[in-house]
LUMTIRO-812931 format. One line per field, with one value per residue (C-alpha): x, y, z; chain. Coordinates in steps of 0.05 Angstrom, whole numbers, plus 5000, padded with zeros to 4 digits. Example, Ala and Ser with C-alpha at 12.3 -4.5 7.8 and 13.67 -1.06 7.14 Angstrom:
<pts>
c1 (5246 5273)
c2 (4910 4979)
c3 (5156 5143)
chaine (A A)
</pts>
This chain:
<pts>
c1 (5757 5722 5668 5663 5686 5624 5570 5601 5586 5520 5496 5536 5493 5433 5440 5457 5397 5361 5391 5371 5298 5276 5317 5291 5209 5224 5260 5203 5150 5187 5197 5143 5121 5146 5083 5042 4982 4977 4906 4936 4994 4938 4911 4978 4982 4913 4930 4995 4956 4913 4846 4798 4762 4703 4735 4778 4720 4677 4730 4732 4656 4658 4722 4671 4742 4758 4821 4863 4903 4955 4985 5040 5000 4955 5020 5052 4986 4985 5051 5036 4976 4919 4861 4824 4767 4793 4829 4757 4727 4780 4772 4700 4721 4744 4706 4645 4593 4550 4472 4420 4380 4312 4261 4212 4150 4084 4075 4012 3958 3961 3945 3911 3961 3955 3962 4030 4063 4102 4168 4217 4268 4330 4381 4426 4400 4442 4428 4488 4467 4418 4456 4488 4543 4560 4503 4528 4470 4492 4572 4622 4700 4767 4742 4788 4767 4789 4857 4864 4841 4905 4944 4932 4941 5012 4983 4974 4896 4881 4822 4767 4746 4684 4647 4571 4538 4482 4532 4541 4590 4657 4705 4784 4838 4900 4948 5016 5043 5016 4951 4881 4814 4744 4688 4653 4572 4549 4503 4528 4493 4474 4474 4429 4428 4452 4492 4494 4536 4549 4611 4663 4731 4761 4840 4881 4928 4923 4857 4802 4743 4748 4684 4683 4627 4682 4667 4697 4743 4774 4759 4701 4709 4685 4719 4712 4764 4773 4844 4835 4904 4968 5035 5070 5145 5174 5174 5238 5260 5303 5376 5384 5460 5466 5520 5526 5525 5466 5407 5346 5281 5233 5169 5129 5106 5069 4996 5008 4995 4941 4898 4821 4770 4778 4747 4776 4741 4749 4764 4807 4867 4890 4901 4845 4901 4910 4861 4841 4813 4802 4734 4742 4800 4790 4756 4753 4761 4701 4645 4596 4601 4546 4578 4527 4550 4510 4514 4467 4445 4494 4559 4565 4571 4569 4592 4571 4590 4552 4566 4511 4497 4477 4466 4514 4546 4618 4632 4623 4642 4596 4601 4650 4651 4643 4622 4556 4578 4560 4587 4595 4603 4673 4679 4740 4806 4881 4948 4970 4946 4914 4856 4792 4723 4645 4602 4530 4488 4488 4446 4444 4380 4366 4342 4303 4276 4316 4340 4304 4364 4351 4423 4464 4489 4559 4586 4609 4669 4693 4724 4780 4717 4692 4745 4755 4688 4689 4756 4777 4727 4767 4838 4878 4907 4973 5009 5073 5132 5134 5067 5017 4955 4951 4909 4934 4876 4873 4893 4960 4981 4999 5073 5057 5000 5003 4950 4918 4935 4876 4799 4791 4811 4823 4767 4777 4743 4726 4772 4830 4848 4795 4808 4742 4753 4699 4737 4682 4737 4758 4717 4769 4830 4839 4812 4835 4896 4969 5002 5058 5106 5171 5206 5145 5093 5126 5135 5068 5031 4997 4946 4945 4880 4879 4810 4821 4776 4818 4802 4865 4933 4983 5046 5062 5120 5112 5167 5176 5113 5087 5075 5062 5032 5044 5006 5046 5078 5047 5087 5068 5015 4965 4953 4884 4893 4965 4973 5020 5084 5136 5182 5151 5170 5115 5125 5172 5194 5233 5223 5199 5184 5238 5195 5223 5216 5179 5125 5101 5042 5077 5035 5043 5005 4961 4936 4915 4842 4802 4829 4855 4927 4947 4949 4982 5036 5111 5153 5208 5261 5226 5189 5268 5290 5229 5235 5311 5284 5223 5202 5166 5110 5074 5013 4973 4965 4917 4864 4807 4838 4823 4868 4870 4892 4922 4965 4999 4949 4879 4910 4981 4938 4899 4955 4995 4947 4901 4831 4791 4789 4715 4706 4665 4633 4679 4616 4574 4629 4648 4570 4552 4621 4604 4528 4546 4605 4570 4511 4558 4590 4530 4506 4556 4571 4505 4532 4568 4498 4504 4581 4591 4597 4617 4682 4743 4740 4809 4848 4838 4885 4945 4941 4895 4911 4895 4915 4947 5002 5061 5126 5173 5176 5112 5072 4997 4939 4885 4903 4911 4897 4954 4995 4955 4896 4878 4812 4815 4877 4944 4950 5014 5059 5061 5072 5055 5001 4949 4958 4946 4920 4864 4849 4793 4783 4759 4779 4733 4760 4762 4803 4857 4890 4936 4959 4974 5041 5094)
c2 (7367 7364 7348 7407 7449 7422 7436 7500 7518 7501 7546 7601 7589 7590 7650 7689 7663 7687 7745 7765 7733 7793 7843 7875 7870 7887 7956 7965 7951 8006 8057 8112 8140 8211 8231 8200 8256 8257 8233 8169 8169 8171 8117 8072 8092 8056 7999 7988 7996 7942 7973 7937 7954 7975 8030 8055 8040 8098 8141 8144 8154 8205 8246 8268 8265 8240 8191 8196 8128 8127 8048 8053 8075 8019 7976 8012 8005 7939 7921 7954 7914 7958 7907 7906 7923 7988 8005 7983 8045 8087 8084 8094 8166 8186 8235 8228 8282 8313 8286 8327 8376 8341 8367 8408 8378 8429 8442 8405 8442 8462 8407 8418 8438 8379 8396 8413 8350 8363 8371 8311 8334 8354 8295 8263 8191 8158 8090 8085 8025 8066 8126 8131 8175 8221 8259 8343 8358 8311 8302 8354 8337 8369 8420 8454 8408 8347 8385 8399 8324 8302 8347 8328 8251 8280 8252 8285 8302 8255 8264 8196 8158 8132 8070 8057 7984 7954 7932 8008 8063 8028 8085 8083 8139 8116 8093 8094 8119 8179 8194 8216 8212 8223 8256 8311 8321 8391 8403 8394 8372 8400 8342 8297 8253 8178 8160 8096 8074 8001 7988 7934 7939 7905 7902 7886 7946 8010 8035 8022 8058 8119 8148 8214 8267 8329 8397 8448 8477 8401 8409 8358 8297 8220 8167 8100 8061 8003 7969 7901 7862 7870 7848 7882 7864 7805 7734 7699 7640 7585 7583 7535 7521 7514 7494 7570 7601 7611 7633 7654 7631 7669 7642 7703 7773 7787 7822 7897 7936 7976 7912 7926 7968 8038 8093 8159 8220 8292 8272 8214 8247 8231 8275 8262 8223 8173 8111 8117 8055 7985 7960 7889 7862 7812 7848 7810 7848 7827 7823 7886 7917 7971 8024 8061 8129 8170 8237 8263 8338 8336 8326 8246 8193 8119 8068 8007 7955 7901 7844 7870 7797 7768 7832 7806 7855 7861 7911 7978 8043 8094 8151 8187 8259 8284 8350 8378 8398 8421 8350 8346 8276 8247 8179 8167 8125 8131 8123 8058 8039 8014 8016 7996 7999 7986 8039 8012 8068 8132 8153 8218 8214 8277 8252 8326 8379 8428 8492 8550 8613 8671 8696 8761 8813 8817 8853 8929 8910 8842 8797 8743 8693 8721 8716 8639 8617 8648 8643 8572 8538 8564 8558 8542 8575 8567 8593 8636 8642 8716 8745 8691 8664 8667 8640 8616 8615 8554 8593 8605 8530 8555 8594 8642 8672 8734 8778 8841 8802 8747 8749 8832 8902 8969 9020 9090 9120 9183 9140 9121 9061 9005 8928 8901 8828 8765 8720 8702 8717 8780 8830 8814 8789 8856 8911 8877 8867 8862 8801 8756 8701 8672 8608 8597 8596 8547 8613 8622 8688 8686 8738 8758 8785 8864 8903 8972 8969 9008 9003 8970 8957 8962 9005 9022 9028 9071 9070 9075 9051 9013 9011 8954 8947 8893 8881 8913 8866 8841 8883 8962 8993 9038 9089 9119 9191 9194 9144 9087 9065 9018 8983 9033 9096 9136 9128 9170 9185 9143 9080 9028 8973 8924 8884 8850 8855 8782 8820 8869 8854 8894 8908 8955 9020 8994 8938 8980 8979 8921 8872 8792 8819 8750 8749 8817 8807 8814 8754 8744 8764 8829 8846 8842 8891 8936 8937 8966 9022 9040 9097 9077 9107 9088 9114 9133 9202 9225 9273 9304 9247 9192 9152 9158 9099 9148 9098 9131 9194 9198 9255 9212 9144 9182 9217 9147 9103 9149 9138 9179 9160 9158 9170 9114 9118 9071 9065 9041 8992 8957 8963 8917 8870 8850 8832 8799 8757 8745 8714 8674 8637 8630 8589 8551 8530 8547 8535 8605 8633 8607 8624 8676 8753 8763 8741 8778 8845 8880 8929 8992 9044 9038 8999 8955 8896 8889 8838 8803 8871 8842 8855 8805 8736 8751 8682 8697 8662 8684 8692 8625 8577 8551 8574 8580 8599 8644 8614 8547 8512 8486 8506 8472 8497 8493 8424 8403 8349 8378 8361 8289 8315 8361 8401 8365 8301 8247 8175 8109 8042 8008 7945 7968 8030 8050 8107 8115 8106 8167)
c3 (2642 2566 2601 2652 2586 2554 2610 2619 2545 2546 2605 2573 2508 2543 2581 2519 2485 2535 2544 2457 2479 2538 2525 2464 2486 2556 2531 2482 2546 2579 2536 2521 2463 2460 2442 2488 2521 2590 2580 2552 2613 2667 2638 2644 2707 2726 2687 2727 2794 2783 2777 2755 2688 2709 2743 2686 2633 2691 2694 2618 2606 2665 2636 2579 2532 2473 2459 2394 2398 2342 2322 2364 2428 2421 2422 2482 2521 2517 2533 2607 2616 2586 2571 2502 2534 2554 2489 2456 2502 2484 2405 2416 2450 2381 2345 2399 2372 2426 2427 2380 2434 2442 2404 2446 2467 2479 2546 2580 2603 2678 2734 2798 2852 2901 2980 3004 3032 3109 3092 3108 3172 3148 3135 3086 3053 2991 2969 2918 2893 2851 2827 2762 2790 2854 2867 2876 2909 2976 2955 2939 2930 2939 2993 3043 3094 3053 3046 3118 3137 3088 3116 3184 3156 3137 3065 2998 2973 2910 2875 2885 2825 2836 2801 2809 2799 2826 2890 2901 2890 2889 2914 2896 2887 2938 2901 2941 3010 3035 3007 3030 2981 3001 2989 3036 3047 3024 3084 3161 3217 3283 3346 3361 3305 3274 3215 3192 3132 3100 3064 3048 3051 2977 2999 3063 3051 3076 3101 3049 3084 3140 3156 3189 3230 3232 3246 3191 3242 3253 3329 3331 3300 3309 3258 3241 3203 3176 3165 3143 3151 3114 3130 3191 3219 3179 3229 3255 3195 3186 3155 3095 3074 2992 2951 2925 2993 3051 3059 3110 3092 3135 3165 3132 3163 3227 3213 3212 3278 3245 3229 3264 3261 3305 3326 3349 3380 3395 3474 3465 3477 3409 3348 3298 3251 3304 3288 3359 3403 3367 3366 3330 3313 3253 3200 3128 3054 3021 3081 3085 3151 3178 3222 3261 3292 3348 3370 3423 3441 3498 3448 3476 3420 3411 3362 3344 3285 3250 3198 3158 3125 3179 3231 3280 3334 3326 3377 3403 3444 3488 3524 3473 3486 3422 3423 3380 3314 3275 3231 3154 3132 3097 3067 3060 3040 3064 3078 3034 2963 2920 2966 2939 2978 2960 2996 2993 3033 3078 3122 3165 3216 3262 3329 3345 3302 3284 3319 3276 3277 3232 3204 3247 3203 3200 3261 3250 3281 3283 3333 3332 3338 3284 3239 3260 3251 3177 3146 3173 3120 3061 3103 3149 3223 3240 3295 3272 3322 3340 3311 3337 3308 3233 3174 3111 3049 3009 2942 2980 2975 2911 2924 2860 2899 2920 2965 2925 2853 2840 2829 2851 2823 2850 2854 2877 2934 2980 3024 2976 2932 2955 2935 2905 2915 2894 2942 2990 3046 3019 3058 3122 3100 3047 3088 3160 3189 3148 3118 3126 3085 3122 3135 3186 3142 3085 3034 3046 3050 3115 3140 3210 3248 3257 3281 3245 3171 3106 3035 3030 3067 3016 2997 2931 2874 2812 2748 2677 2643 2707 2771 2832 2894 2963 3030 3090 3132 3194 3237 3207 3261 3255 3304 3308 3304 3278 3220 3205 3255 3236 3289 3339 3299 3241 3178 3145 3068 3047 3094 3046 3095 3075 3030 2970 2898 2898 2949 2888 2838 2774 2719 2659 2662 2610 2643 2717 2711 2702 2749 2728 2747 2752 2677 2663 2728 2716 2714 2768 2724 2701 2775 2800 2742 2748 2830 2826 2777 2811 2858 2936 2962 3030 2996 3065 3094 3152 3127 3187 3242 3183 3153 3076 3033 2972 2935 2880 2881 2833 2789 2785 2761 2715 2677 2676 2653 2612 2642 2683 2756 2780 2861 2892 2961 3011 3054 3010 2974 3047 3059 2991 2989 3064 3062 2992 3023 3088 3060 3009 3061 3106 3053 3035 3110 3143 3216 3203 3215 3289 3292 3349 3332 3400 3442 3468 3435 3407 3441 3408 3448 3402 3339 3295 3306 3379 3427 3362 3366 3405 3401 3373 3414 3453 3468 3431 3465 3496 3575 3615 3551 3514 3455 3393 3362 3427 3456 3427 3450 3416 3345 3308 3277 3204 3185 3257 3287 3339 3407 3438 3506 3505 3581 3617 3569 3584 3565 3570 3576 3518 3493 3455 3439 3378 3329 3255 3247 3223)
chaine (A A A A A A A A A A A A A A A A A A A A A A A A A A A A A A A A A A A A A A A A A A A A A A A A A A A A A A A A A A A A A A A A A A A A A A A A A A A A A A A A A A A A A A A A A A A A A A A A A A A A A A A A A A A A A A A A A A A A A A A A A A A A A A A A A A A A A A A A A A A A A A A A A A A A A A A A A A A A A A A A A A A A A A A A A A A A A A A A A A A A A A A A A A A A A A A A A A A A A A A A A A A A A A A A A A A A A A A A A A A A A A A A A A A A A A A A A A A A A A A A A A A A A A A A A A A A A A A A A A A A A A A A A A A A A A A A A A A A A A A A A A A A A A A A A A A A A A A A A A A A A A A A A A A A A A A A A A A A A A A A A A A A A A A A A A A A A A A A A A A A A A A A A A A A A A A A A A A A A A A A A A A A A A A A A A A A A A A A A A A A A A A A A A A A A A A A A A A A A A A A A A A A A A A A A A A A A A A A A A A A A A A A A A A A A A A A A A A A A A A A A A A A A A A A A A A A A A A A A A A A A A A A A A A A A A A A A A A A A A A A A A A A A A A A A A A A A A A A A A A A A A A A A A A A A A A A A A A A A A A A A A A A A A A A A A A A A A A A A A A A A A A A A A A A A A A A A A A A A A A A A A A A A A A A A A A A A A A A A A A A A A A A A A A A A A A A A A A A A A A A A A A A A A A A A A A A A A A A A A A A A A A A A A A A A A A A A A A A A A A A A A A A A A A A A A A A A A A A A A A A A A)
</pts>
């Protein structure tokens, strides 16, 4: 018994001493500074996902910012696995003084102009082995489309960090479930052409490298990814009886379902988030692999992989119908982290000359095409139960948005109150068709398509030292010859379209003109005080058959606010905002030049809004296609995946088939 006694003390002693020996460094490790930057936090966070230095020593030199590290940050950083030779690069950020401008040099006398050189066909080469850092002329990030190919990965958009050595650009950003990073060419491509890209995957988890040809619209894609192991459903083991109780040891995990290399394609009959059809099975993190990606004139595609050390065929698919594009170019990680990947090159080949096009001007009137082809590169279309096809802007994914508050300002006009907006988008989405933000589209403002042009769609509220405007819901009418109808009836005094105080941009008198309302805007609290005390007013009236958008009145806005109302030309305003906006975009996604101004044109006997007017729990679509986006199949609803079967697809054989996993 003295002798159990005695053993018994001892273990207690020792787990006491141990006990005093962790717990007072392992609080310390875990307890921040309270005045630790965020600069300084992002940092920790890197260091605790295992990146490797030479990443976090580029993302430093790239931030351009400078690091004040106080004694007890330096302390703190270390205890969560910072190295020194990171902390070295972040005391060096201290006090960094920009270069001295170079002195100017005179300017040598004029050469002989040698003979123009043909021009090189259009393409896309990077060799990132020699770059410094991501070139902006060939790569852009955080783009709609990224957005929208996260969304559809049911993942969240993180922003890449990219490293460049003399192996390449080494291309990270995934750091737990459910996130998307990549990078998006600046130019897209017309079919026939071939890609060819070389990378190596650095981890087993997740999916390190996803290479993509997608149109902007997300309707034409071809992907290659690259999963390369990981652990899937844990094996059967073997029960071991102890002393202290029992115990399962298991044999280990099964390879995850998702190990291989896939492709996936507009006609598989899989959703572009699906990894699609496996072409090799046993890929290895650490061997270069050359994916080389066809697409010919008649919208068919092959694929074929290599090792590229020793340019051995891995495997392949043809006869993929694709579709022609036109294709930007996304390399990409998801899904798992930390995913790591080297990309050595890329290389975008056109197989023809190019089709020359010369530009349309914008239609006078324009179609639901139309509106498609330009607004769903700086958005997204949803379909809304009830109303139908509807497109939600990027800038909406923020829930403080509002329509008629950011980047414009009001003008006056021979034609009433006209929104000037500098949104690229906002010569249809402010002067077309109405708005709308439910339960449908996430508290999202939402604009659906209408046909009938105003200088704005908006109803007003005027009150004591203020006064607010908000975009009619999708559901007032206007009636070409009589005016504005609401649930079927006019518009009467009095009838303030049920639309809430949170609908209003509220500004103070002295802050009308000028525009950057998003600055001067009520807060919730005071917009809810302000709407209670506050006067409606439709602010339309029908003057010669034309429908006048008279807000609050000139003579009213210039006695409230103290500033003479000059009267603007409306023709010449839509005339200058649309050729302005319309060659904006058609530069930034030159396949809108190509984008039809043609297609099913709106019904224009009752309202504005066309075939898009239906009464409440109508199906939208154009006839004899399915629910949607009329005239280019299923749409989802918000949150939604796109449909796995598309009408008319067709499937070749191929050795294995798979999706991503919810």
């Amino acid at each position: 018994m003295e002798c159990k006694i005695r053993i018994f003390s001892a273990c207690l002693a020792a787990t006491v001493a141990w006990a005093l020996l962790t717990v007072g460094p392992a609080s310390y490790a875990q307890t921040t500074p309270a005045n630790l930057s965020p600069d300084l936090q992002e940092i920790v966070k890197f260091a605790q996902a295992h990146m490797t230095d030479d990443v976090i020593l580029a993302y430093i030199k790239n931030s351009g910012k400078a690091y004040n590290l106080s004694g007890d940050d330096m302390i703190y950083l270390t205890s969560q696995g910072v190295s020194q030779a990171v902390l070295s690069a972040l005391l060096q950020t201290k006090g960094a003084a920009p270069a001295p401008a170079p002195v100017p040099t005179p300017e040598p006398a004029p050469a002989p102009v040698p003979a123009p050189a043909s021009a090189p066909q259009p393409g896309l080469v990077d060799v990132f082995a020699s770059d410094a850092s991501l070139n902006p002329a060939v790569w852009i990030m955080q783009t709609p489309l990224l957005q929208s190919l996260a969304q559809w990965n049911a993942s969240a958009p993180m922003p890449p960090i990219a490293a460049f050595s003399p192996a390449g650009m080494q291309m990270s950003g995934v750091n737990g479930p459910g996130q998307f990073a990549g990078i998006q060419s600046a130019a897209s491509f017309m079919a026939p052409f071939t890609t060819t890209v070389t990378v190596t995957g650095l981890v087993p988890e997740g999916i390190p490298f996803d290479v993509y040809l997608v149109s902007p619209d997300l309707r034409q894609w071809l992907s290659v990814a690259g999963h390369l192991g990981g652990e899937g459903r844990r094996r059967g083991g073997v029960g071991v009886v102890t002393p202290f109780g029992g115990v399962r040891v298991p044999f280990g995990r099964e390879a995850s379902p998702e190990y291989g290399i896939w492709a996936n394609w507009t006609g598989s009959a899989q959703p572009i988030s699906a990894l699609g059809n496996k072409i090799y099975p046993e890929p290895i993190p650490g061997v270069p692999y050359t994916i080389t990606m066809t697409v010919g004139a008649d919208g068919m595609a092959s694929v074929s992989l290599q090792d590229a050390n020793i340019g051995a065929a891995l495997g392949g698919l043809n006869a993929m119908p694709v579709g022609t594009g036109p294709f930007n170019v996304v390399l990409a990680s998801r899904r798992m982290g930390p995913t790591f990947a080297s990309w050595r090159s890329v290389q975008l080949t056109p197989l023809g000359p190019p089709p020359v096009a010369v530009a349309p001007a914008p239609p006078e009137t324009p179609t639901l095409d139309y509106f498609q082809a330009h607004l769903t590169p700086y958005g997204q279309w949803i379909d809304v139960p009830g109303i139908g096809a509807a497109w939600v802007p990027a800038e909406a994914n923020n829930l403080d948005w509002r329509p008629y508050m950011d980047a414009g300002q009001w003008e006056y006009t021979d034609a009433g109150w006209y929104w000037q907006s500098t949104y690229p988008w906002g010569d249809m989405a402010f002067h077309y068709g109405r708005w709308v933000n439910n339960e449908f589209t996430g508290a999202r403002w939402a604009w659906v398509p209408g046909y009938d042009w105003a200088p704005s769609w908006v109803s007003w509220r005027e009150g004591e030292g203020g006064m607010g405007w908000a975009p009619l819901p999708w559901d007032v009418e206007f009636r070409v010859g009589l005016g504005l109808y609401w649930h079927g009836g006019p518009i009467v005094a009095g009838v303030d379209f049920g639309l809430g105080f949170g609908a209003f941009v509220f500004v103070g008198a002295d802050h009308f003109w000028g525009g950057n309302y998003n600055v001067y805007v009520f807060d919730r609290e005071r917009s809810r005080t302000f709407y209670e005390h506050s006067t409606f007013h439709a602010g339309y009236r029908m003057e010669g058959g034309h429908l006048m958008a008279e807000g609050l009145g000139r003579d009213r806005v210039a006695a409230i606010t103290h500033h003479e109302v000059v009267v603007h030309r409306a023709a010449e305003l839509k005339r200058a905002e649309e050729s302005h906006n319309f060659t904006k975009r058609t530069e930034e996604h030159k396949e809108l030049a190509h984008a039809p101004a043609r297609g099913r044109e709106p019904a224009r006997a009752e309202n504005s809004r066309g075939p898009e007017s239906r009464a409440p729990g109508a199906t939208p679509g154009r006839p004899g296609s399915p629910t949607g986006t009329p005239g280019h199949g299923p749409t989802p609803a918000l949150g939604g995946k796109p449909s796995a079967t598309k009408p008319g697809s067709a499937r070749p054989g191929a050795s294995e088939s798979g999706k991503k996993p919810d």
